[in-house]
DOLUMFI-715369 format. One line per 8 residues: their letters; for each residue x, y, z of N, C-alpha, C. Coordinates in Angstrom, 1 decimal, m for minus. Example, Ala and Ser with C-alpha at 12.3 -4.5 7.8 and 13.67 -1.06 7.14 Angstrom:
# residues 2
as	13.2 m5.7 7.8 12.3 m4.5 7.8 13.2 m3.3 7.8  12.8 m2.2 7.1 13.7 m1.1 7.1 12.9 0.0 7.9
# end
This chain:
# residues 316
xxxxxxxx	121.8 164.8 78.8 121.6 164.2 77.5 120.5 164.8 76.7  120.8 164.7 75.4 119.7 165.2 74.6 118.7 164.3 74.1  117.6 164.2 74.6 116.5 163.3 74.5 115.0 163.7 74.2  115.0 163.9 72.2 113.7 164.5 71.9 112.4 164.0 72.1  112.8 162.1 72.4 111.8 161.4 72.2 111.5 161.3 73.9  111.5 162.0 74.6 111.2 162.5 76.0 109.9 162.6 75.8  108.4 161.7 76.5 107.2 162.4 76.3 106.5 162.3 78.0  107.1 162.9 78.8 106.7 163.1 80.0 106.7 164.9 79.8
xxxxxxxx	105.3 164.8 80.8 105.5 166.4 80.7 106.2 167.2 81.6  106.5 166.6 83.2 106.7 167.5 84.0 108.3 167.7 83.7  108.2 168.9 83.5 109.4 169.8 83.2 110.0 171.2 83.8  111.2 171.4 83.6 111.8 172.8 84.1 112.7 173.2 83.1  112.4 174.6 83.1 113.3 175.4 82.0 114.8 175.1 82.8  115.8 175.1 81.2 117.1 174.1 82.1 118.1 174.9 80.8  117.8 176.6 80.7 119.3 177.1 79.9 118.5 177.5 78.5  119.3 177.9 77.8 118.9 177.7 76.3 120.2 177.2 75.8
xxxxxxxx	120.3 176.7 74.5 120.7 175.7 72.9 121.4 177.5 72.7  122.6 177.0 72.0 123.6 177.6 71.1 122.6 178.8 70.2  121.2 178.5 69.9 120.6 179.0 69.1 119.8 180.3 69.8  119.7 180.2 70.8 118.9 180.8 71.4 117.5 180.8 72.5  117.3 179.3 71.7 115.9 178.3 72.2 116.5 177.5 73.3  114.4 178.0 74.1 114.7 177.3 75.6 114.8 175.9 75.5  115.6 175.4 76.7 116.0 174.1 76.9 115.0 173.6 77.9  114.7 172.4 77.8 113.8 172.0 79.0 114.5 170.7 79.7
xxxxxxxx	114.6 170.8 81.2 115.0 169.1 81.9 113.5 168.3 82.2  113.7 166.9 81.5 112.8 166.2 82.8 112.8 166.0 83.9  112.0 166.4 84.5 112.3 165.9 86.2 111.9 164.8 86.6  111.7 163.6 85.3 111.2 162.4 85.9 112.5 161.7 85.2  113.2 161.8 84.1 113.9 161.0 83.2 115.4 161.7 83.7  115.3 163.0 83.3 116.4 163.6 83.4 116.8 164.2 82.0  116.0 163.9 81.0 116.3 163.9 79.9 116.4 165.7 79.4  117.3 166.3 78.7 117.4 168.0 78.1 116.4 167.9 76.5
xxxxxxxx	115.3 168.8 76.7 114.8 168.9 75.4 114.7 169.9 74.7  115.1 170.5 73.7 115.6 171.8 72.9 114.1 172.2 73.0  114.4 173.6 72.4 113.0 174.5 72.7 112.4 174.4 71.5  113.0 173.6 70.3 112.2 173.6 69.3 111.4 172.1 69.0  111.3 171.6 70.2 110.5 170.4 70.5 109.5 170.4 70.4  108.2 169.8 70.2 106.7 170.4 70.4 106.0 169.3 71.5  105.7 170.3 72.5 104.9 169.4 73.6 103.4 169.5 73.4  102.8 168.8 73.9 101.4 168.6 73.3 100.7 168.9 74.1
xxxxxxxx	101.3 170.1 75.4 100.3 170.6 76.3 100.9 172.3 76.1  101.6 172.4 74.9 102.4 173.5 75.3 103.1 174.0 76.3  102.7 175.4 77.1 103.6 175.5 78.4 103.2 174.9 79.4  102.0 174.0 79.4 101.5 173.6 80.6 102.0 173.2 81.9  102.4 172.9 82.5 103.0 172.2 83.4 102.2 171.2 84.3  101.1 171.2 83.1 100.1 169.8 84.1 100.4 168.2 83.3  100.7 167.6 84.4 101.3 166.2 84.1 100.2 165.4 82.7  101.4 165.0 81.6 100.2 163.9 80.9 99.5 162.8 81.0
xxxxxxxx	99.5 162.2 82.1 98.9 161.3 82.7 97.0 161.6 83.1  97.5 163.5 83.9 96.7 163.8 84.5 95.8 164.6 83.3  96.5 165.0 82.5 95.7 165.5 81.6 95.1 164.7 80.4  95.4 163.1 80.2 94.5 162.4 79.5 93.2 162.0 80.6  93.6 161.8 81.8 92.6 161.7 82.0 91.1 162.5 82.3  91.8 163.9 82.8 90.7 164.9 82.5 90.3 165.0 80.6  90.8 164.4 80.3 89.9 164.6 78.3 89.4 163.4 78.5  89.5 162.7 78.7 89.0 161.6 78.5 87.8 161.4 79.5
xxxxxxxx	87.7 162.0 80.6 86.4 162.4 81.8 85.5 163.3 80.9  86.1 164.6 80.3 85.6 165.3 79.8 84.8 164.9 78.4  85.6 163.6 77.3 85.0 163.2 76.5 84.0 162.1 76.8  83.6 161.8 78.5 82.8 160.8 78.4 81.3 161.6 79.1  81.2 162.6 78.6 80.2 163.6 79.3 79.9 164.0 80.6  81.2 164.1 80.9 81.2 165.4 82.4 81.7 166.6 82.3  81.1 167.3 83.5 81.1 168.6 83.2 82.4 169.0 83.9  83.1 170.1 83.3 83.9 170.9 83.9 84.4 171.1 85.5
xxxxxxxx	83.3 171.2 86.6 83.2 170.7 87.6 83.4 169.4 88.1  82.8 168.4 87.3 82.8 167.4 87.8 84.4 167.1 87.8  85.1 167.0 86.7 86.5 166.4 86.7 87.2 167.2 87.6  86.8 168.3 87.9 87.7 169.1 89.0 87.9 168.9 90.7  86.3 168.2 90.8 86.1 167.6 92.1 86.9 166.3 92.3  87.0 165.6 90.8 87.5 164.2 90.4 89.0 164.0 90.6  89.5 164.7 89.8 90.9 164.9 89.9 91.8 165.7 90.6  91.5 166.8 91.2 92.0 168.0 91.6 92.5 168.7 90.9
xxxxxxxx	92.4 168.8 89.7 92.8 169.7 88.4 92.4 170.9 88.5  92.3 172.0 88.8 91.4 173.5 88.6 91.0 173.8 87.8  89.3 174.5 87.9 88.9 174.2 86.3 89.7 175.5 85.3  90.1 176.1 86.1 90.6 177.1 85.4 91.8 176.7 84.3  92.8 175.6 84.6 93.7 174.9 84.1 93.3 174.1 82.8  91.7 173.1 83.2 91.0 172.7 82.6 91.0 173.3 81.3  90.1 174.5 81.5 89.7 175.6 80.8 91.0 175.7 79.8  91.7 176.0 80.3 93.1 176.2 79.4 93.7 174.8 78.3
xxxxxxxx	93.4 173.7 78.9 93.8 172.8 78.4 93.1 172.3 77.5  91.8 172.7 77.4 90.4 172.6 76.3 91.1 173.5 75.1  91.7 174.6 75.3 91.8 175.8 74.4 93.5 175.4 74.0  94.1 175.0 74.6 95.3 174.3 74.2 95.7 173.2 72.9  94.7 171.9 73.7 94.7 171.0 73.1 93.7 171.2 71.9  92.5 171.9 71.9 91.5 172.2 70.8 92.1 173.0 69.6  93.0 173.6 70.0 93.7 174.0 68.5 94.7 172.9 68.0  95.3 172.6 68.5 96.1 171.3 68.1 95.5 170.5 67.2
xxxxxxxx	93.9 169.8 67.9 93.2 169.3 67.1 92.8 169.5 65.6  92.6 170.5 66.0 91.8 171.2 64.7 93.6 171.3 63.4  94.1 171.7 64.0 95.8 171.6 62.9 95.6 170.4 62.9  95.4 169.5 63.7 95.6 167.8 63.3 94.5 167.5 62.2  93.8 167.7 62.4 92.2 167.1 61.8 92.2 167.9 59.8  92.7 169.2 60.1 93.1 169.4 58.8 94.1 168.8 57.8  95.0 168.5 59.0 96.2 167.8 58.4 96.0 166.5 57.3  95.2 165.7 58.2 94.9 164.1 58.4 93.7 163.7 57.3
xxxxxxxx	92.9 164.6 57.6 91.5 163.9 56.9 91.5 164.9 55.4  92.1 164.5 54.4 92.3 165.3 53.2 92.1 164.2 52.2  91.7 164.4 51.2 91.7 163.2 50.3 91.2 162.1 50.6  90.1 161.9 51.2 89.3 160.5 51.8 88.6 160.0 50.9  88.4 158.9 50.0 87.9 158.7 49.4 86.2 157.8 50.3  85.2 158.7 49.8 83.5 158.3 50.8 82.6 158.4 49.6  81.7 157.5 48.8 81.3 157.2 48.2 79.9 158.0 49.1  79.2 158.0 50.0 77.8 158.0 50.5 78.4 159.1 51.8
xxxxxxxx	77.7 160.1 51.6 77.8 161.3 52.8 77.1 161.8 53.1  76.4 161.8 54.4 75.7 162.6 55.1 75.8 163.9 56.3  74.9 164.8 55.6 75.1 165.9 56.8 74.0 166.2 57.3  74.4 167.2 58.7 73.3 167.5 59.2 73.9 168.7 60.4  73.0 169.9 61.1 73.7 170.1 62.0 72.9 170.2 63.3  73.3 170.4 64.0 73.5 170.1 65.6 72.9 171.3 66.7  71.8 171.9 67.4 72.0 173.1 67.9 72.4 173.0 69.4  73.0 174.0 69.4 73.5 174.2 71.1 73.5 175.6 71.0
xxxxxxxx	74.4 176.6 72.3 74.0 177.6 72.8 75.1 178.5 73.6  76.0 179.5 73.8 77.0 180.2 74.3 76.4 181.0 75.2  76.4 180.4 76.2 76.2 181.8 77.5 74.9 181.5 77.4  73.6 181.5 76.9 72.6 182.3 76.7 72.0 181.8 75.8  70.5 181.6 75.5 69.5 181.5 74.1 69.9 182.9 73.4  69.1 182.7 72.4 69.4 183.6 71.4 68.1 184.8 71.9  66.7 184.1 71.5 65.7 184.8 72.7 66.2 185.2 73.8  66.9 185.0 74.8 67.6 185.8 75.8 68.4 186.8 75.6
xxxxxxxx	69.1 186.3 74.7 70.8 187.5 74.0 69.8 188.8 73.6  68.5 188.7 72.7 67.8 189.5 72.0 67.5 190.3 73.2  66.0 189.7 73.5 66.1 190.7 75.1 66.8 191.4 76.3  68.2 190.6 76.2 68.5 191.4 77.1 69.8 192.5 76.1  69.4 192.7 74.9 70.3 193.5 73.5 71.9 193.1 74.0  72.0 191.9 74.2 73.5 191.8 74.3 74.3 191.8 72.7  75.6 192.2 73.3 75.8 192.0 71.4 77.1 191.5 71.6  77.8 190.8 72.7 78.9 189.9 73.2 78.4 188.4 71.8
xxxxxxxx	79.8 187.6 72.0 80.1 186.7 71.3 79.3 185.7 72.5  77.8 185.5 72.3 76.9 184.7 72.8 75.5 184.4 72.2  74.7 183.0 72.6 73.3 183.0 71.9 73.6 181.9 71.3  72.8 181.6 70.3 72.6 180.3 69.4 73.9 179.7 68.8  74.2 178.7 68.7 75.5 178.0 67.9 75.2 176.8 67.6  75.7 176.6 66.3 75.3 175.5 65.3 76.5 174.9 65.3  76.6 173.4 65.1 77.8 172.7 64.4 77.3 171.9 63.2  77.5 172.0 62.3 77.8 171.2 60.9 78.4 170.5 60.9
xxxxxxxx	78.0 168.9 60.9 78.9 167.9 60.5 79.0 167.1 59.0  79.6 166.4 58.6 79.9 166.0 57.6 80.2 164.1 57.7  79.5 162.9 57.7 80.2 161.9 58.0 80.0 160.9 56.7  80.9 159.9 56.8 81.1 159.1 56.0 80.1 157.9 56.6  79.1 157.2 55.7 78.2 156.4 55.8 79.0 154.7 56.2  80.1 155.1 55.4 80.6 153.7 55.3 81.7 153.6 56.5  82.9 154.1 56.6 83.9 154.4 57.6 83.2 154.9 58.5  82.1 155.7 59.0 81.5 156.7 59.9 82.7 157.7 60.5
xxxxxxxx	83.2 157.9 59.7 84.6 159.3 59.7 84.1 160.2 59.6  84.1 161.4 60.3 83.6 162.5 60.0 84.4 163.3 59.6  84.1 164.0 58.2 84.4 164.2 57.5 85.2 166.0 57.7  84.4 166.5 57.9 84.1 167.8 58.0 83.2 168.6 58.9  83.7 169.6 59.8 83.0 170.2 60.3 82.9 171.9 60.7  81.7 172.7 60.9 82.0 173.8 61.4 81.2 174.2 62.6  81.5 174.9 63.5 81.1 175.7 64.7 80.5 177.6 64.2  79.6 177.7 64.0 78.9 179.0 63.6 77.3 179.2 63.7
xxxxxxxx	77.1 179.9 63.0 75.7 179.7 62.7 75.1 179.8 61.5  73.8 179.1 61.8 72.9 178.6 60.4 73.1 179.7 59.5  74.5 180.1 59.2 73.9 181.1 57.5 74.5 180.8 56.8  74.5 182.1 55.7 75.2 181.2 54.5 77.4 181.2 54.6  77.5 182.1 55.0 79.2 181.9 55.4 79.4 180.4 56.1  79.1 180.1 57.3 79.1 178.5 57.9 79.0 177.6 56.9  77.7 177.8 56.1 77.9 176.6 55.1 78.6 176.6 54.4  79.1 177.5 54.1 80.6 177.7 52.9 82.1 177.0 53.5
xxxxxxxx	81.9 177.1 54.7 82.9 177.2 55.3 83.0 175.5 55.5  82.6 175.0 55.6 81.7 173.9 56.0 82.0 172.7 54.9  81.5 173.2 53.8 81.4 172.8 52.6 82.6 172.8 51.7  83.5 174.0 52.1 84.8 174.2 51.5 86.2 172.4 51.6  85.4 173.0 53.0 86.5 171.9 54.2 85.9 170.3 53.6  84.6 170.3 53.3 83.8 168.9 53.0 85.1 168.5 51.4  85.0 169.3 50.6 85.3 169.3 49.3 87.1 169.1 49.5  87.6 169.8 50.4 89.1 169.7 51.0 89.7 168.3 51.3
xxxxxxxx	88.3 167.4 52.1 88.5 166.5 52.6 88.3 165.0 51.7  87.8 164.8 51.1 86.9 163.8 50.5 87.8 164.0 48.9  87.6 162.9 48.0 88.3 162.9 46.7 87.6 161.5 46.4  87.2 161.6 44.8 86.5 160.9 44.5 84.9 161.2 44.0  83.6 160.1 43.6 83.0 160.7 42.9 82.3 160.0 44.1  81.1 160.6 44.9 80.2 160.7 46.0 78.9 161.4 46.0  77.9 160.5 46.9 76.3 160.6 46.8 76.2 161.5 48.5  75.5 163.0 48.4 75.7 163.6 49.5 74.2 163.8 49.8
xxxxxxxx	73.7 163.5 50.9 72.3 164.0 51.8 72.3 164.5 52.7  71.6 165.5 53.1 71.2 166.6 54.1 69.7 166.8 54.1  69.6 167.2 55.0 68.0 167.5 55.3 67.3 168.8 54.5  66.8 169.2 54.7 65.9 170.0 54.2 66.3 171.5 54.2  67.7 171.8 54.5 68.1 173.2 54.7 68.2 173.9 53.5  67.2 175.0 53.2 67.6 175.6 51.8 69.0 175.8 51.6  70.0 176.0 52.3 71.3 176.5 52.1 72.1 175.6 51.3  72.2 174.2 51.8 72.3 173.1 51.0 72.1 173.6 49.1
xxxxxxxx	70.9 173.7 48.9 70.0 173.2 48.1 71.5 173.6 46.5  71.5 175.0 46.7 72.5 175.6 45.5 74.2 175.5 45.9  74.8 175.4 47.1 76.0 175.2 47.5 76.6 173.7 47.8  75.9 173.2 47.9 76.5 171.6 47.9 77.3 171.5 46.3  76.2 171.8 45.2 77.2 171.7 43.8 77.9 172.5 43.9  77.4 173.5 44.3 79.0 175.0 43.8 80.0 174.3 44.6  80.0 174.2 45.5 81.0 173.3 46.3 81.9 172.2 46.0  81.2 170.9 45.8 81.3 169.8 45.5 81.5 169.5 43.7
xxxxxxxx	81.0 170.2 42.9 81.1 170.2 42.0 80.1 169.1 40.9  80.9 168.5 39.5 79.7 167.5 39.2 80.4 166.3 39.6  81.3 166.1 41.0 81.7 164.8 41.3 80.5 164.4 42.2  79.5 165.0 42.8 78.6 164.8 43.3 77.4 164.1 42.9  76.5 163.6 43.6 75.1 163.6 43.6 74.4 163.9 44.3  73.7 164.7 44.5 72.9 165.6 45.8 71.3 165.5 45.5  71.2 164.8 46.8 69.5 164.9 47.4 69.3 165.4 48.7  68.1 165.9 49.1 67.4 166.5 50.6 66.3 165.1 50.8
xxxxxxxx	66.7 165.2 52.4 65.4 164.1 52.8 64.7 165.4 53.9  63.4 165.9 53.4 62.8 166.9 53.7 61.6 166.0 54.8  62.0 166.2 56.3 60.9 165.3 57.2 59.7 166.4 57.8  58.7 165.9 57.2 57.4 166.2 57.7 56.5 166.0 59.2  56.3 167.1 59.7 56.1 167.0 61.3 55.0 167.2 61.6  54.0 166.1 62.4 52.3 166.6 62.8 52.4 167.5 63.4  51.3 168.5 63.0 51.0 169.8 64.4 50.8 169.7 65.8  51.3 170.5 66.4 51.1 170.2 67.9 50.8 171.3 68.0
xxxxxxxx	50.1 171.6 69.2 48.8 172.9 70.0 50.0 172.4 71.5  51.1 171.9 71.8 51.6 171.4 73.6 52.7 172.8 73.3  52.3 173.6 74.4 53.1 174.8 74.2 54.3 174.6 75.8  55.2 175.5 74.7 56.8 175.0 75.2 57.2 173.6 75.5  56.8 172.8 74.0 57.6 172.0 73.5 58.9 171.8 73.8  59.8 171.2 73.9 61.2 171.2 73.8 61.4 170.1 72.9  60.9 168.8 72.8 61.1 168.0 71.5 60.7 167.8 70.3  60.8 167.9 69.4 60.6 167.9 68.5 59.2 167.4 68.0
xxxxxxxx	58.0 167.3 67.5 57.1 166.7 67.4 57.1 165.7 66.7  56.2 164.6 66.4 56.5 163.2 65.2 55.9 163.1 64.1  57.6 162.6 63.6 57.6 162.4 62.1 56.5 161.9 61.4  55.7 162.4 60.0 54.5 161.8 59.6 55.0 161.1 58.1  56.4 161.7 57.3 56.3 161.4 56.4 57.6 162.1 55.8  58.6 161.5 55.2 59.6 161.9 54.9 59.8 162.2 53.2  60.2 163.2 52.5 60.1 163.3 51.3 61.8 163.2 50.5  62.2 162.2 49.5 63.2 162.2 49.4 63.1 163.4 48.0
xxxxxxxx	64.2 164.5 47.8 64.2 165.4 46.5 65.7 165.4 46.2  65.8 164.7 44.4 67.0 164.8 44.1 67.3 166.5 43.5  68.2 167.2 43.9 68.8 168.3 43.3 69.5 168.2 42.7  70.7 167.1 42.7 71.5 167.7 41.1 72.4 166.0 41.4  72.9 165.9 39.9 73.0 164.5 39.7 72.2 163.3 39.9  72.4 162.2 39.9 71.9 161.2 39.7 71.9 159.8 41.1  71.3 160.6 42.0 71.8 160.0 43.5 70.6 158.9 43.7  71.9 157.8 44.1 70.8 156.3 44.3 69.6 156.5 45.5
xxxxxxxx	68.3 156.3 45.1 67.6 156.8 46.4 67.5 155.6 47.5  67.9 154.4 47.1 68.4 153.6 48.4 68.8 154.1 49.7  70.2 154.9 49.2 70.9 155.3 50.0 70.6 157.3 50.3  69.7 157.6 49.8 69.1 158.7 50.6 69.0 158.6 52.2  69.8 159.1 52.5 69.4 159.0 54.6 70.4 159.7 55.2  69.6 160.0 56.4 70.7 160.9 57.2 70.7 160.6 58.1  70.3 158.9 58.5 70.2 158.3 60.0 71.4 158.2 60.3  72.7 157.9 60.1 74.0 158.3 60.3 74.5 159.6 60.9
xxxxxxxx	73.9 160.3 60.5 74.5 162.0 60.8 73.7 161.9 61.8  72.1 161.8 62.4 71.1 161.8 63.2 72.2 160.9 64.8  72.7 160.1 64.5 73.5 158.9 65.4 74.5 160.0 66.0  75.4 160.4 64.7 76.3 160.9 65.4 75.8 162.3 66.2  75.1 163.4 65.6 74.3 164.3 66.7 74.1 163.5 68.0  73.4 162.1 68.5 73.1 161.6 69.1 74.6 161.7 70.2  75.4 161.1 69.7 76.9 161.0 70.3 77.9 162.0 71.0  77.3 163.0 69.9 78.0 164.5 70.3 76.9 164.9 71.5
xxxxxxxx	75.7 164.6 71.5 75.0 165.0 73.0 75.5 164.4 74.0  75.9 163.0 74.0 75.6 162.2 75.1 77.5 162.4 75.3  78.5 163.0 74.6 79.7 162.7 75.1 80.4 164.2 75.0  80.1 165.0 75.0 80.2 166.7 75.1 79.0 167.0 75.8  79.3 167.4 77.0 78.5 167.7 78.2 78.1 169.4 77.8  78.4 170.1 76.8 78.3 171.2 76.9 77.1 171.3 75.7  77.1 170.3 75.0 75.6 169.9 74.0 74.6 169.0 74.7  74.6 168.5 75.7 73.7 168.5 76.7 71.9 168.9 77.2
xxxxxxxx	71.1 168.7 76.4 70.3 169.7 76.8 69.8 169.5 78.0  68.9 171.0 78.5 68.5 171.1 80.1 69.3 170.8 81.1  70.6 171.3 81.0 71.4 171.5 82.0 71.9 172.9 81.8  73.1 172.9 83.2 73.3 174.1 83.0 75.1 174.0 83.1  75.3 173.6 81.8 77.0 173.0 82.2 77.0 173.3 80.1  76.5 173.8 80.0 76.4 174.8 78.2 77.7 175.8 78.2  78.3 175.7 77.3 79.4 176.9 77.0 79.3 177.7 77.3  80.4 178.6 77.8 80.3 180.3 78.4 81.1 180.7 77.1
xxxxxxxx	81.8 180.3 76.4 82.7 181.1 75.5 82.5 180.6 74.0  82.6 180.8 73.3 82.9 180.3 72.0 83.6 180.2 71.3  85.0 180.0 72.1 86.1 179.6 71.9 86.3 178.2 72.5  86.1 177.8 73.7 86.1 176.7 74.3 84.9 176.1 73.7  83.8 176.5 73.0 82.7 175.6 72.4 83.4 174.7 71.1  84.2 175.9 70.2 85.0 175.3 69.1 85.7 174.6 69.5  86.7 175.0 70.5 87.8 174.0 70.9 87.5 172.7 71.4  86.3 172.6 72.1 85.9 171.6 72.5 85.2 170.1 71.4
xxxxxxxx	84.7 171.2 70.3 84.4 170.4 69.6 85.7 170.2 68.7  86.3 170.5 68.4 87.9 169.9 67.8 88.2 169.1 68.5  88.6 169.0 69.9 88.6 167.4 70.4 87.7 166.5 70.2  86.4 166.3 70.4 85.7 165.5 70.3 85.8 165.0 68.7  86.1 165.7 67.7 85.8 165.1 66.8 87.1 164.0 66.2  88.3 164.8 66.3 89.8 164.0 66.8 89.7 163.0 67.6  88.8 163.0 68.6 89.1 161.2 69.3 87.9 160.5 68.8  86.9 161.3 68.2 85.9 160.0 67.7 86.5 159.6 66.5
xxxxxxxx	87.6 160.2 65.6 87.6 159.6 64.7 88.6 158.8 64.7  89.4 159.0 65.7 90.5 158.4 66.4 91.2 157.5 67.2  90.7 158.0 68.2 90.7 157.0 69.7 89.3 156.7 70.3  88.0 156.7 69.1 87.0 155.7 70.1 86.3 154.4 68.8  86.5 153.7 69.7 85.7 152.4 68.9 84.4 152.5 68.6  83.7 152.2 66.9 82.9 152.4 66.2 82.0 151.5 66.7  81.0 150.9 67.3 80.1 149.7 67.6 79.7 149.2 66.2  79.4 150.1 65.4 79.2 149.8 64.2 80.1 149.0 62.8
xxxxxxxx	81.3 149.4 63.9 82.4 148.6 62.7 83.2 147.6 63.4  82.9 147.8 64.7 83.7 146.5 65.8 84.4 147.2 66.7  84.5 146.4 67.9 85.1 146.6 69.2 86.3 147.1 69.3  86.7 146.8 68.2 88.3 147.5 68.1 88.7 147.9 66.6  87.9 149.0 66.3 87.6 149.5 64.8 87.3 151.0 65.1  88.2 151.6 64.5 87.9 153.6 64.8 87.5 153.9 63.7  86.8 155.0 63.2 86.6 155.4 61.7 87.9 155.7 60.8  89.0 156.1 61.9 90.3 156.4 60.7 90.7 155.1 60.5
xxxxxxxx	90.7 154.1 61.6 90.9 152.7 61.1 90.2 152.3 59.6  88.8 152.4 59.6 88.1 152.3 58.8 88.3 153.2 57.3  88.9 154.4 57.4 89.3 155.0 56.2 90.6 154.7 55.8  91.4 154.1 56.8 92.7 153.9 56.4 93.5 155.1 56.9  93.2 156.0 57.7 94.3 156.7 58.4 94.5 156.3 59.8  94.5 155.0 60.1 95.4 154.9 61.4 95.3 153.0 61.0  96.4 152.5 62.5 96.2 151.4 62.1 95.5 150.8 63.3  95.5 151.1 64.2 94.9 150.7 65.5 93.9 152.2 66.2
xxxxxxxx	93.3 151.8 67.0 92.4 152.7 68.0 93.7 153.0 69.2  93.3 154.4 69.2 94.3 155.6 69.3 93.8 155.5 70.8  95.2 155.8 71.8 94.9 156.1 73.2 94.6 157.8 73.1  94.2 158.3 74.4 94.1 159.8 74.3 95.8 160.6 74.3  96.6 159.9 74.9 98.1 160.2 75.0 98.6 160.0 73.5  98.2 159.3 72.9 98.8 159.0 71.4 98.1 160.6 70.7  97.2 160.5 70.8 96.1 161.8 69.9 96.9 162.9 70.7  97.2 162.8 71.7 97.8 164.0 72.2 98.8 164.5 72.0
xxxx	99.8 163.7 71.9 101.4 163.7 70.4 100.9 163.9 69.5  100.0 163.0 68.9 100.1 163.3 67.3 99.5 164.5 67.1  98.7 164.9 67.7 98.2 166.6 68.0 99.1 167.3 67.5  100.5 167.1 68.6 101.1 168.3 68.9 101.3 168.8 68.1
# end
C-alpha cells in the first residue's frame, strides 16, 4: 500500500514508481513510500526514535561522546545527523520566521572557536577553515523569538548577512539595541531602514593588571547612545540577548568554555547552531513566558511547544 503519511524511519529500498523514483518499504508498518517523499533524516537509516533522542541529549549540553557512550549511536553517524538535520533547520527557520512583527530588538554576539584559537591558527600559519567564530543573534524582547542569525566572523560581510536576514524577518516599525560594536553603528539603518530606532548600550569596564584573565572584568558604568531615530531609552537593553548567549552556552556543548568538546569543523558549528535555534524557538519552553509557552507560540507561529520529532518533520 501506498502510505505517505508513514513517519517511521526504518526502511528498505523496495523498486521504483512508474516515474522512475525510489520506492521505500517500512519494515515496521509495511507501508511503500514514493521516492519523492521527504524524510527528515534523509538517507539515514538511523531509527527516529533514536535520533530524537541523540538531539535532544545533544541539545541539553552533551558532548558528542557522551551521547555515543549513551545511546550506542556512533559519533560518526552523530556527526552526520548534526549536518543532515542542520540544514533542514536552517530551510525551516528561513521559511518560518519571515514577517514577525517585534516592536523591541536586541542583538548581540557570541564568541566561540573551530579547531583552534585564533592566536593558535596565527602561530601555527594555518590557513584551514579554523580559529575564532562569532554567532550573531537577533531576539525579540517580547516573544524572546530569535529572530535572526549568523555563524562568521566579527566583520563587516557577517553583519550584513545578519542584518539582511534581521530585515527579512521582522515587519513593522521597531526599537533595535546592540552593544557597542562600531559595525552596528552605520548598517543597522542601511539595513533596517527609517522603520527603525537604533541605539548602542556602550558598557564600561574597570582596569585589571590579573593577567590571563578569561572573564571579563566589572561593569563600572553603562552609556546609553541613540544613533538614528527616536528610540524609547526605557527600553534600551540587551539583557535579553545577554540571557540568551547565556543559554546557547549552557545547551550547545560546543560553546562551552574551558572544555575540550569545541567544534572541529565549521560546518557542524553552523549546523549545530541551526538546530539549536529551531528548537529554542520551537520545541523548548520560555520560563519567561510559561511552562508551556515557546517563543513561536508567543509570536504566533506555532500553536503548542513542539516535540523534537515534530521539528524533525516539519524540518524536512
Amino acid at each position: 500500500m501506498i502510505a505517505p503519511a508513514c513517519n517511521h524511519s526504518n526502511r528498505s529500498k523496495h523498486g521504483k514508481d512508474r516515474k522512475g523514483l525510489q520506492r521505500w518499504k517500512c519494515n515496521r508498518c509495511g507501508a511503500t513510500i514514493s521516492g519523492h517523499h521527504k524524510r527528515p533524516l534523509g538517507d539515514m537509516r538511523l531509527d527516529m526514535d533514536k535520533a530524537a533522542t541523540v538531539l535532544g541529549m545533544l541539545l541539553e549540553g552533551m558532548s558528542i561522546r557522551a551521547c555515543e557512550r549513551l545511546t550506542g549511536v556512533k559519533r560518526d553517524t552523530i556527526c552526520d545527523l548534526i549536518l543532515t538535520v542542520g540544514d533542514n533547520c536552517a530551510r525551516f527557520l528561513d521559511a518560518t520566521v519571515h514577517n514577525v512583527p517585534a516592536e523591541v530588538i536586541e542583538l548581540d554576539e557570541i564568541w566561540s572557536f573551530v579547531a583552534c584559537k585564533e592566536r593558535t591558527r596565527t602561530q601555527l600559519e594555518r590557513v584551514d577553515d579554523c580559529g575564532d567564530s562569532w554567532t550573531w543573534l537577533a531576539i525579540d524582547a517580547s516573544s524572546k523569538l530569535v529572530l535572526s542569525y549568523a555563524v562568521g566572523m566579527r566583520d563587516e560581510a557577517t553583519c550584513r548577512r545578519f542584518l539582511d536576514q534581521l530585515n527579512y524577518a521582522t515587519t513593522g516599525r521597531c526599537q533595535v539595541t546592540s552593544d557597542g560594536l562600531k559595525l552596528y553603528t552605520h548598517n543597522v539603518p542601511y539595513h533596517l531602514g527609517s522603520r527603525c530606532d537604533f541605539a548602542q548600550l556602550v558598557k564600561n569596564y574597570a582596569q585589571t593588571t590579573t593577567q590571563g584573565r578569561y572573564s571579563p572584568p566589572t561593569i563600572i558604568s553603562a552609556d546609553k547612545t541613540v544613533r538614528f531615530g527616536e528610540p524609547d531609552e526605557d527600553k534600551i537593553s540587551t539583557s535579553y540577548s545577554e540571557r540568551l548567549n547565556l543559554s546557547v552556552r549552557m545547551h550547545v556543548r560546543r560553546f562551552t568554555r574551558l572544555t575540550n568538546a569545541h567544534s572541529k569543523s565549521q560546518a557542524h558549528h553552523a549546523a549545530m547552531t541551526n538546530i539549536f535555534v529551531a528548537w529554542y524557538n520551537f520545541a523548548r519552553p520560555n520560563m519567561a513566558l510559561g511552562k508551556k509557552v515557546s517563543p513561536a507560540m508567543a509570536a504566533g507561529l506555532a500553536e503548542k511547544v513542539w516535540t523534537i520529532k515534530e521539528l524533525l518533520h516539519a524540518a524536512a
